[in-house]
C-alpha positions in Angstrom: -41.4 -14.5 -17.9 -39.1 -12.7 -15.6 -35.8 -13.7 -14.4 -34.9 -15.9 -11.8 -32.4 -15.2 -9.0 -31.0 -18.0 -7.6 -27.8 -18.4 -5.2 -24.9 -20.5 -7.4 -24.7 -24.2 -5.6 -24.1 -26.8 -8.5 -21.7 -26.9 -11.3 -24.4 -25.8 -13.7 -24.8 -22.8 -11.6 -21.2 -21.9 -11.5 -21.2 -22.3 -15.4 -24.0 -19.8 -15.4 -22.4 -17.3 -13.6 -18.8 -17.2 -15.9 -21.4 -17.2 -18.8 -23.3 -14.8 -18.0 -20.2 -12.2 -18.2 -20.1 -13.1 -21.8 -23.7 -12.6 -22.5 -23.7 -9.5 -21.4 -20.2 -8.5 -22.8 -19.4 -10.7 -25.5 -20.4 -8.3 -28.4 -18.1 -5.4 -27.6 -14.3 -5.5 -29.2 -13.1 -3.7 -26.2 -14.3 -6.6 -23.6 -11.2 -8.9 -22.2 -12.5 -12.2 -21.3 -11.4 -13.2 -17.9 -9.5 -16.7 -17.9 -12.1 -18.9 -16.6 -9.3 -21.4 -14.7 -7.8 -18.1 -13.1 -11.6 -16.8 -12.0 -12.5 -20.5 -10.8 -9.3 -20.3 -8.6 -10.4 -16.8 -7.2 -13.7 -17.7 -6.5 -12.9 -21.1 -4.6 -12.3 -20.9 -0.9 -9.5 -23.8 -1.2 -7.6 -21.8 -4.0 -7.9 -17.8 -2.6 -5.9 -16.8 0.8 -8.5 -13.9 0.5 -11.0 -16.5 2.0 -8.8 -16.2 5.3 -10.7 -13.2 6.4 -13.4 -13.2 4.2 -16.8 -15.0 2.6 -19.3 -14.6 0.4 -22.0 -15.3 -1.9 -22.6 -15.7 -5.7 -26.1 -15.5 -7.6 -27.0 -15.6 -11.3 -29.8 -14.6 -12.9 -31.9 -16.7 -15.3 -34.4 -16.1 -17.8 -35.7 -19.2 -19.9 -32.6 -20.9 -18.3 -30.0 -19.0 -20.0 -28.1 -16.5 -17.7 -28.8 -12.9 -18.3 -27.1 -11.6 -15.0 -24.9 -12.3 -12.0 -23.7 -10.5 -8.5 -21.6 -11.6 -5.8 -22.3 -10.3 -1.7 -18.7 -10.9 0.4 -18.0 -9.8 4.0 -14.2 -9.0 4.8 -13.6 -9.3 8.5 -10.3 -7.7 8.1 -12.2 -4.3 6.9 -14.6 -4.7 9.7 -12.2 -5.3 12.5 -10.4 -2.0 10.8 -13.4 0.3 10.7 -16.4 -1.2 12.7 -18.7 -0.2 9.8 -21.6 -2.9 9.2 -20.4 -3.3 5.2 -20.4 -5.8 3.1 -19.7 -5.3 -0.4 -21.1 -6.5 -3.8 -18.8 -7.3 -6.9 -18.9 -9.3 -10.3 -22.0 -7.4 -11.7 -22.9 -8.4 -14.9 -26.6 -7.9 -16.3 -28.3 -7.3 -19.5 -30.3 -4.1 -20.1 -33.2 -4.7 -18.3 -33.8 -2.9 -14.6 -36.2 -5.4 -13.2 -33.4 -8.0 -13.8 -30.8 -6.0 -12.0 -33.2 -4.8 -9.0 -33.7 -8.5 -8.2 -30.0 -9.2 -8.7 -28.9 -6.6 -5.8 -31.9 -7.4 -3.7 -30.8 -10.8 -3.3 -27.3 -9.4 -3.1 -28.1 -7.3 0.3 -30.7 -9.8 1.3 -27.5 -12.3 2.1 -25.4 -9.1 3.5 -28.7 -8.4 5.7 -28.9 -11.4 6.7 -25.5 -11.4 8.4 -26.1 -8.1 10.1 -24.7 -6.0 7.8 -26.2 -2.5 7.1 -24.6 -1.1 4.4 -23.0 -2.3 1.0 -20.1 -1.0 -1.1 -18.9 -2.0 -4.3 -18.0 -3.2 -6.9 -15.4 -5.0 -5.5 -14.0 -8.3 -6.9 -13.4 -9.8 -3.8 -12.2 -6.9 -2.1 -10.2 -3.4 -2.9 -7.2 -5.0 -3.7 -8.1 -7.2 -6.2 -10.7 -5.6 -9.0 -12.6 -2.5 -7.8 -14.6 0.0 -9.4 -17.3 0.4 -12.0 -16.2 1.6 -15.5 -18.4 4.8 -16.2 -15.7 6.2 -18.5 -13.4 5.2 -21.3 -15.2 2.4 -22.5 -13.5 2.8 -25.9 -10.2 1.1 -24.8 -9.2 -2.5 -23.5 -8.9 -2.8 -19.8 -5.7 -3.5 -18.7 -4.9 -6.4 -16.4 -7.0 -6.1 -12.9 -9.1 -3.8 -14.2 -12.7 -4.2 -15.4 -14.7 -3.3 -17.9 -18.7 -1.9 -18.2 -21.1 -1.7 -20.5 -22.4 2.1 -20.8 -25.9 1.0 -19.5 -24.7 -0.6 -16.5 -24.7 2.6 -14.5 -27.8 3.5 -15.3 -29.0 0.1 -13.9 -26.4 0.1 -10.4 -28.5 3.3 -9.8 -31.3 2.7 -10.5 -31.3 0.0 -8.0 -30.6 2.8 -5.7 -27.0 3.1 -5.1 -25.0 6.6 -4.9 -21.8 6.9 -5.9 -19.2 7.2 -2.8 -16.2 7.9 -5.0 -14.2 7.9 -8.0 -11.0 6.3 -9.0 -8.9 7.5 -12.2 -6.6 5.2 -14.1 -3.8 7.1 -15.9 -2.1 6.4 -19.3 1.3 7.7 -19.5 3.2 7.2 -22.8 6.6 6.0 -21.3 8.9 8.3 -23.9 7.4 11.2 -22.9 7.2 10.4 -19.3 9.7 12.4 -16.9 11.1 15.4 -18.7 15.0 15.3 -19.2 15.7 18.2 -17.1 13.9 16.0 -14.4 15.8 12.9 -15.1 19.1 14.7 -14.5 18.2 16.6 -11.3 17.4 13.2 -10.0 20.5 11.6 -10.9 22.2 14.6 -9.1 20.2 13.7 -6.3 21.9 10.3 -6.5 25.1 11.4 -7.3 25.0 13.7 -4.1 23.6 11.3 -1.2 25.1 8.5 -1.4 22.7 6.9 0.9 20.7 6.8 -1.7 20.3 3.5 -4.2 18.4 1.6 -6.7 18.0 -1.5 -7.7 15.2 -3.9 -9.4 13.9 -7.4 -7.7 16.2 -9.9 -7.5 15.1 -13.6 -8.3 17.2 -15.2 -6.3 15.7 -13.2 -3.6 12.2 -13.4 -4.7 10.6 -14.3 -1.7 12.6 -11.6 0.5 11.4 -8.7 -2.5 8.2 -9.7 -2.3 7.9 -9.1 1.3 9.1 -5.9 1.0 7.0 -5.0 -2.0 4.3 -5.8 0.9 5.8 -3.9 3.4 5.8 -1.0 1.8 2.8 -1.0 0.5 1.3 -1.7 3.7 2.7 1.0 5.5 2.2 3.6 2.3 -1.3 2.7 1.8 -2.9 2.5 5.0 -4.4 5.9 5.5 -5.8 5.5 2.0 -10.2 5.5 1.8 -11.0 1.9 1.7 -7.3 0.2 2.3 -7.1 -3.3 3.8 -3.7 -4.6 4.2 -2.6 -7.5 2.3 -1.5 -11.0 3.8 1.8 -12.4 2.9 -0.8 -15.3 2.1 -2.9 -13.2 -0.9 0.9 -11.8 -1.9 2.5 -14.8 -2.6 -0.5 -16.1 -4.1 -0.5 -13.6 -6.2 3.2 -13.8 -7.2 2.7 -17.4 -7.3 0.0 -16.7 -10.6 1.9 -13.7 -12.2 5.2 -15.1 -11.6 6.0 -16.3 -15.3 4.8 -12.6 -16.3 7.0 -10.7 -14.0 9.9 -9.1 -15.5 12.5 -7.7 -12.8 14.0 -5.2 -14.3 10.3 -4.0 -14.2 9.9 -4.1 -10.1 12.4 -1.3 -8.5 13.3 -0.4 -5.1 14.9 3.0 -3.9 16.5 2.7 -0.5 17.9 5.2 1.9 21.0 3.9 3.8 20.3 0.2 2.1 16.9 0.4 3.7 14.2 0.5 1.1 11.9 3.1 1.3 9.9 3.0 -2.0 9.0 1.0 -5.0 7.0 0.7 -7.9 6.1 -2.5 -9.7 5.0 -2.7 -13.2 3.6 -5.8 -14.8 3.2 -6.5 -18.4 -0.6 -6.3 -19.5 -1.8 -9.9 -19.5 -5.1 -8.9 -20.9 -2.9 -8.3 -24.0 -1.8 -12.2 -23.9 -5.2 -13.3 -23.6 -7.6 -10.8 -25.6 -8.6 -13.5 -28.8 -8.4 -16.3 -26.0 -12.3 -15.9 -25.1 -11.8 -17.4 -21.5 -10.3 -20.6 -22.1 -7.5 -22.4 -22.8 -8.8 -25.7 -24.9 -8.5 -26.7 -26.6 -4.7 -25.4 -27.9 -5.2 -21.8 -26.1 -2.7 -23.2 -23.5 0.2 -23.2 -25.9 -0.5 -20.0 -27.5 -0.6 -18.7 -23.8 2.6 -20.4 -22.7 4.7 -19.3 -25.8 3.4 -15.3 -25.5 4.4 -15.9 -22.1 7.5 -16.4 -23.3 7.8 -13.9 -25.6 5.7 -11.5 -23.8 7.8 -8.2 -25.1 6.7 -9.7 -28.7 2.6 -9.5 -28.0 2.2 -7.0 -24.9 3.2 -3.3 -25.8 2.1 -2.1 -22.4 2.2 -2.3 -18.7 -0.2 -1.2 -15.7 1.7 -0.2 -12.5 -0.6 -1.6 -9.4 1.5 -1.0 -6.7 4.0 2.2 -6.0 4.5 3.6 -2.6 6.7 5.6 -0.2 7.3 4.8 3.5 5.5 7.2 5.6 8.4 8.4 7.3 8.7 10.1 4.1 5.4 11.2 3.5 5.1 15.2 2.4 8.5 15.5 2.4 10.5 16.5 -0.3 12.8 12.7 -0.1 9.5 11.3 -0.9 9.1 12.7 -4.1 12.9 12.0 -4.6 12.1 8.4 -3.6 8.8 8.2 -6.0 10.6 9.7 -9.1 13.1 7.6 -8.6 11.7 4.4 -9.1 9.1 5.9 -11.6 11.9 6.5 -13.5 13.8 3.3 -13.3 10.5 1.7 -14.7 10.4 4.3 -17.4 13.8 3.7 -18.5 13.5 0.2 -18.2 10.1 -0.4 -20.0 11.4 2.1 -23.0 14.4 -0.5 -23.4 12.2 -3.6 -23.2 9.9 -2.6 -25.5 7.0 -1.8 -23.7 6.3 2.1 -24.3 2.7 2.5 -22.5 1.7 2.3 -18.8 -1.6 2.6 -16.9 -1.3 4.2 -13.6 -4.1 2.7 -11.4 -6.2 3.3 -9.9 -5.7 6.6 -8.2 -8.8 8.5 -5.9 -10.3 11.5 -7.2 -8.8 13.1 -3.9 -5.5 12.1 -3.6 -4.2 15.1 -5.1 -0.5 14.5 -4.0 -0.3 11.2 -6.8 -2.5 12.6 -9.1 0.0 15.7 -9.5 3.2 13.2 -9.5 1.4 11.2 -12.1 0.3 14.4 -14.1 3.8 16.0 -14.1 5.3 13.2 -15.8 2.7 13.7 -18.6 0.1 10.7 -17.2 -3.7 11.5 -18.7 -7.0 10.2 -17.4 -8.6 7.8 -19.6 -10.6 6.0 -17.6 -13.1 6.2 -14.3 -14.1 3.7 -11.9 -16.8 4.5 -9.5 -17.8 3.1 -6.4 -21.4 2.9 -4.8 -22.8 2.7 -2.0 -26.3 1.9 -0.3 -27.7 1.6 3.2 -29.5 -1.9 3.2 
């Protein structure tokens, strides 16, 4: 008998669809389930600004009732009003090794996209680029870190099978935070301080939480929005955002560098919260909750690393040799500050295969590749 493709409607159907992630995952060591309360809240229109601009469709597969598979199709208006590209994109692929099961899973995947006059799809994207992107096709011997996904080896083989080409490749650096930012670089930039004094640092300020926050999206924003694929965030999907990872913010781990009391960069690092939740399997019942609330309290106690998902320079700066001042700056303030917390490891990610100006910043301050996200693409 071969699978079924339907489109998730009922409660059953949604249970199918989280399950199917650990039937096809559940096996390897290095697979982080998801929270399923935290996924349910992505994935429910009420719950996610990201449903502002955007919409989409989920579909499991079944064989024998029991899921072997799952996709999701989603249109982002706010990428379409930006480029004027007919694409849609796919995301949450999950499928067992078997290329029939996957064909029918994408066909019913651009079928929807189709369907709404779409004429190409891009992916994975879980719901869109800012959230989780990319398929793993190398360093499957690790843990992801938080935001970033994880792959069985075979699931390549099946994404092309069904005929997608790869469009282009994202790195995720690990940089050991002791080694990071040679001395003789530490103390040129604290020249560099010591000399313009228009220059300053400082980390996020909870009692100005909401203000730093907009900044953080400011910057970003404005950094960003040359980069392949960018759509701007929403103060809306920020402070949703914030909202969730609020208890796992540290601020001494968020810095701002600003020229003239204007800031002009940052860098955020968050502690990995796949490292809170790895023995968790998804849930929080029946007594997860409280094992989740006190590591949450004591993250520095079960969390040895961090994953930096948003840095970034104002353009004004761009090429310029106060931009790498501004850069190092707060790379360094994290560095110093994660070394003193007790969190000596940071993924850097993700970072495209052609932006050569990060990729060097990241490389000189000893950051290696150890993973690779691909994206695909398809006409449909």
């Amino acid at each position: 008998m071969s699978a079924v493709v339907r489109r998730v409607a009922t409660g059953a159907d949604w249970d199918a669809f989280y399950q199917a992630a650990h039937v096809c995952q559940g096996h390897d060591p290095q697979w982080v389930p998801p929270l399923r309360f935290m996924q349910a809240q992505q994935l429910n229109p009420k719950k996610n600004p990201w449903f502002d601009h955007g919409e989409a469709a989920f579909f499991v597969a079944l064989k024998d009732n029991k899921p072997i598979g799952r996709i999701s199709a989603q249109i982002d208006r706010t990428h379409l009003e930006l480029r004027n590209d007919a694409t849609g994109f796919f995301g949450f692929f999950e499928c067992v090794d078997d290329q029939d099961t996957a064909n029918a899973l994408f066909h019913a995947a651009t079928q929807w996209l189709k369907e709404k006059g779409l004429l190409r799809v891009l992916g994975p994207f879980s719901l869109n680029i800012n959230e989780e992107s990319g398929l793993l096709v190398d360093g499957f011997n690790c843990p992801p870190r938080m935001m970033m996904g994880h792959a069985q080896p075979y699931y390549q083989k099946l994404v092309e099978g069904a005929g997608l080409n790869k469009s282009v490749d994202m790195y995720a650096y690990l940089t050991a935070m002791d080694s990071a930012l040679p001395f003789k670089q530490m103390a040129w930039l604290q020249k560099a301080l010591d000399r313009d004094k228009r220059l300053t640092l400082r980390h996020l300020d909870p009692k100005r939480f909401d203000e730093d926050i907009d900044t953080i999206v400011r910057i970003f924003n404005a950094a960003w929005t040359e980069n392949w694929g960018f759509v701007p965030l929403t103060q809306r999907e920020v402070r949703h955002m914030a909202s969730e990872m609020k208890l796992l913010l540290v601020p001494e781990l968020v810095w701002f560098a600003e020229v003239s009391g204007v800031p002009a960069a940052m860098c955020v690092a968050l502690p990995d919260l796949n490292e809170l939740i790895k023995d968790l399997n998804g849930t929080l019942l029946p007594f997860n909750w409280a094992k989740l609330g006190w590591r949450l309290l004591t993250r520095r106690s079960f969390a040895s690393g961090t994953r930096v998902p948003f840095m970034g320079v104002m353009p004004e700066y761009k090429n310029k040799i106060m931009g790498s001042v501004l850069a190092l700056l707060t790379v360094g303030a994290v560095r110093r500050e994660s070394l003193r917390l007790g969190f000596p490891i940071c993924e850097m990610s993700w970072v495209l295969e052609s932006n050569s100006q990060t990729r060097h910043s990241i490389e000189d301050i000893g950051g290696k590749v150890y993973k690779t996200y691909r994206m695909y693409e398809r006409a449909i």
